[in-house]
C-alpha positions in Angstrom: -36.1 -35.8 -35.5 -37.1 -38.7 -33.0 -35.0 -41.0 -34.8 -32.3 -38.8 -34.5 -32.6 -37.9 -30.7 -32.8 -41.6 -29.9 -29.6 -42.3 -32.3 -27.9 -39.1 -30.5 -29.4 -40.8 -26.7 -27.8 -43.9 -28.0 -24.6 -43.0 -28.9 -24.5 -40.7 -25.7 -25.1 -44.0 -23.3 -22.4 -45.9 -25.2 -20.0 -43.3 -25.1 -20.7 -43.5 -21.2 -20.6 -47.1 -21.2 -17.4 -47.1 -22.7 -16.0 -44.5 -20.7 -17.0 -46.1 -17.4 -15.6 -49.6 -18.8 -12.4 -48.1 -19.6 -12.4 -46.1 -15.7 -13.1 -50.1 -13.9 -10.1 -51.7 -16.2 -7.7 -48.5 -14.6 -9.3 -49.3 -11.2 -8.7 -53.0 -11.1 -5.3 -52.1 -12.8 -4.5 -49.3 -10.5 -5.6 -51.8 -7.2 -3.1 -54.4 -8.6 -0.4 -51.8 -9.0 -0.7 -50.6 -5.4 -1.1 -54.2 -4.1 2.6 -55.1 -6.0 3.8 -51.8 -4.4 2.7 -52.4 -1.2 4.0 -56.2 -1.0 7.8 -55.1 -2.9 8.2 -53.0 0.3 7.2 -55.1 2.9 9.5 -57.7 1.5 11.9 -55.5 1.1 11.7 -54.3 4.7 11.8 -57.8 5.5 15.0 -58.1 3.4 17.0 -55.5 5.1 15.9 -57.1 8.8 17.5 -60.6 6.7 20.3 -58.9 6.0 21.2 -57.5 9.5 20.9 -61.6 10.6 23.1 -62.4 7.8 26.0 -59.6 8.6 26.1 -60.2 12.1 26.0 -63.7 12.4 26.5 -65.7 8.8 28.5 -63.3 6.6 31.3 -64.5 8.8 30.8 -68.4 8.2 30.9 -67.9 4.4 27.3 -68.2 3.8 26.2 -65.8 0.8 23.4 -63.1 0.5 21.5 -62.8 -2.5 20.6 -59.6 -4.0 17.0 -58.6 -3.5 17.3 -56.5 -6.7 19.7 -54.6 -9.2 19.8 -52.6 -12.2 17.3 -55.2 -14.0 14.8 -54.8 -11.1 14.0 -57.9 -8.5 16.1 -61.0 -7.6 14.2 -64.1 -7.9 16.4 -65.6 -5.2 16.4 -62.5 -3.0 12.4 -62.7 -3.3 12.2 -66.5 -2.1 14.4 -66.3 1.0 13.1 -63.2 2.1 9.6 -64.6 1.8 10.6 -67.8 3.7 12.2 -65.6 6.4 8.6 -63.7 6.4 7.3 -67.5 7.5 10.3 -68.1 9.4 10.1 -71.6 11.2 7.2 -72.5 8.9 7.3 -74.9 5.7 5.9 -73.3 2.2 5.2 -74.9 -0.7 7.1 -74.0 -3.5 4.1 -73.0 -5.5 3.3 -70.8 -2.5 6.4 -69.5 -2.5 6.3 -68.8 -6.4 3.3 -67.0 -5.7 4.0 -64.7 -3.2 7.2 -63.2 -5.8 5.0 -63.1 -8.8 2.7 -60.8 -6.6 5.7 -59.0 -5.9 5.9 -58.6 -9.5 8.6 -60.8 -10.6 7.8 -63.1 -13.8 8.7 -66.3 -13.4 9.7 -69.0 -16.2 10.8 -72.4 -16.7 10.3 -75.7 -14.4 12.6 -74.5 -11.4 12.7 -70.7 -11.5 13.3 -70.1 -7.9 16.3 -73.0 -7.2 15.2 -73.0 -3.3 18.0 -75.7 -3.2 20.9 -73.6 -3.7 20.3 -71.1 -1.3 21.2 -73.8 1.2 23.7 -76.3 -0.5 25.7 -73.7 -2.7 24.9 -70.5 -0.6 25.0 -71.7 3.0 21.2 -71.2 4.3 19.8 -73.6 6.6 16.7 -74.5 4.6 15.3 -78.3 5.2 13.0 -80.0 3.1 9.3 -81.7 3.9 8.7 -84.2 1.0 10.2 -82.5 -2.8 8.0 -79.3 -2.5 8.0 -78.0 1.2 10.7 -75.6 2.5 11.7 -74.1 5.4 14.3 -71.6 6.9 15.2 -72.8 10.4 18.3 -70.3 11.7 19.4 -67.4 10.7 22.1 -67.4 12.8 24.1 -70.7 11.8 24.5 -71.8 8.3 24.1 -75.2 6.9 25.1 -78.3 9.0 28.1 -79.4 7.1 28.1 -76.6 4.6 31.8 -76.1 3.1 32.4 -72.6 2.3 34.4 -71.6 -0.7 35.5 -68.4 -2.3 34.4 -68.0 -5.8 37.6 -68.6 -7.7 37.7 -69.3 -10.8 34.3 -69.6 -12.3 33.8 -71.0 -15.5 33.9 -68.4 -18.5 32.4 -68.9 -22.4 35.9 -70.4 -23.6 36.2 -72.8 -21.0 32.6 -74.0 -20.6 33.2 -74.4 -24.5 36.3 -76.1 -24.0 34.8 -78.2 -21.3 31.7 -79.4 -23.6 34.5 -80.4 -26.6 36.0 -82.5 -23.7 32.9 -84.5 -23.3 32.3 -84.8 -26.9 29.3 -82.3 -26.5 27.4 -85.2 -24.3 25.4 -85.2 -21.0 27.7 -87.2 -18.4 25.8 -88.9 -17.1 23.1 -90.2 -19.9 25.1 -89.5 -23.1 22.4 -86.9 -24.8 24.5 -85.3 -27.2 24.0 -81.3 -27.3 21.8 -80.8 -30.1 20.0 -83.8 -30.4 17.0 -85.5 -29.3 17.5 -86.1 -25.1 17.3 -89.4 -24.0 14.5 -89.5 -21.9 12.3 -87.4 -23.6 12.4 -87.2 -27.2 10.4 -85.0 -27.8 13.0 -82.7 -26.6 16.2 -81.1 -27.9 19.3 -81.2 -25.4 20.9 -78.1 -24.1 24.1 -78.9 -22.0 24.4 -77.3 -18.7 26.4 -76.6 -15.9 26.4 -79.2 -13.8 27.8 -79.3 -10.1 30.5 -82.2 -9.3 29.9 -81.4 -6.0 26.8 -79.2 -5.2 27.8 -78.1 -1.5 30.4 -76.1 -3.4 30.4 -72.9 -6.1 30.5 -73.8 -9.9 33.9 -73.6 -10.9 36.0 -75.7 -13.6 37.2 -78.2 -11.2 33.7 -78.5 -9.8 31.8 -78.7 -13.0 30.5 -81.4 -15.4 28.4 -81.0 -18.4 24.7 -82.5 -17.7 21.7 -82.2 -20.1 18.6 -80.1 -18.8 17.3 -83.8 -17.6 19.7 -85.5 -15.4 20.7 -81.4 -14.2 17.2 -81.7 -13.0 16.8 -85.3 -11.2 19.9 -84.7 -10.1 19.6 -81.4 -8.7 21.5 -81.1 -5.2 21.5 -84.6 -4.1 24.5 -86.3 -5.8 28.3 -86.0 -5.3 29.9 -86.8 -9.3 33.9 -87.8 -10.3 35.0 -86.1 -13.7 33.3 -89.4 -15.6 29.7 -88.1 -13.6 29.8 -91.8 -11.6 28.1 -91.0 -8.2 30.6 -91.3 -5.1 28.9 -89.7 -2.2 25.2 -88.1 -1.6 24.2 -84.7 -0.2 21.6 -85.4 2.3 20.5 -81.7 2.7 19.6 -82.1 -1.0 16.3 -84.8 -0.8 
């Protein structure tokens, strides 16, 4: 019988053990639910102060909103300028930056999830640069010095982004990767052609667009100005 009481007292403090393990992972979980909750809305009310800026005094020079969410849930974009508008006047780190919308509970992939860099050469904002990694959003009510703004025309659907590749015999532009194969400056790598901007201060369109592997797409970023064979003519200096 003492064998059995001890064996019942046992099993009585593990079940409690487990029960009160289980109760801390809801807690923690719970706490980091409410900490995402409470940060979406306070971006979000953030957001809609942006968005007054941007209605009375940008929407008028051409210079583009992005969504804070949709259907799918969060905009990355929305999230980042929103966030630098929160440290308006102050630079952030990109990884800063990054952090603050995964707390917000956005996932973010890939080596450039965020493209900071479009919001001001393709979308209008007045965003400077410290150094590669430091931002900062310095009006909110006048767009990009020298910022061209251009209706959306005629972007570039599946046929002729297909018929655009066939042009270039499936090949980076600029560094001749074909699409497919190993890329040039990293082998261990296969290349994936992308949609590359002739001339970044303006939308993607199919007179603005050259094929670029994930590489050069990269280096390249916002900084050069391409002809149609992707020799460099001009340079963006909001883009370094």
């Amino acid at each position: 019988m003492k064998n059995t009481k001890n064996t019942e007292k046992g099993t009585t403090e593990y079940k409690i053990d487990f029960f009160l393990g289980i109760n801390k992972k809801l807690t923690r979980k719970t706490q980091e639910n409410l900490k995402k909750k409470t940060l979406y809305m306070a971006l979000k009310q953030k957001y809609l102060a942006l968005a007054l800026a941007h209605k009375n005094h940008l929407a008028v020079l051409g210079v583009k909103l992005p969504k804070f969410e949709n259907s799918k849930g969060g905009c990355k974009q929305g999230y980042a300028l929103t966030i630098l508008f929160a440290n308006f006047g102050e630079f952030m780190h990109i990884d800063a930056i990054k952090k603050k919308v995964e707390e917000a509970g956005l996932t973010l992939t890939g080596t450039d999830p965020l493209q900071v860099r479009h919001l001001s050469t393709q979308k209008g904002w007045w965003i400077v640069k410290e150094g590669k990694y430091k931002h900062k959003l310095v009006s909110v009510t006048e767009c990009l010095p020298g910022f061209i703004a251009e209706k959306r025309a005629s972007k570039l659907n599946d046929e002729n982004w297909a018929k655009m590749k066939k042009e270039y015999g499936y090949s980076c532009v600029n560094c001749g990767s074909k699409e497919g194969g190993m890329l040039r400056w990293d082998q261990t790598k296969t290349t994936v052609l992308q949609q590359g901007h002739m001339d970044p201060r303006k939308d993607i369109t199919y007179d603005n667009c050259i094929p670029q592997c994930q590489f050069c797409n990269q280096q390249y970023k916002s900084k050069a100005v391409f002809n149609r064979r992707g020799f460099v003519i001009d340079f963006c200096k909001s883009g370094f």
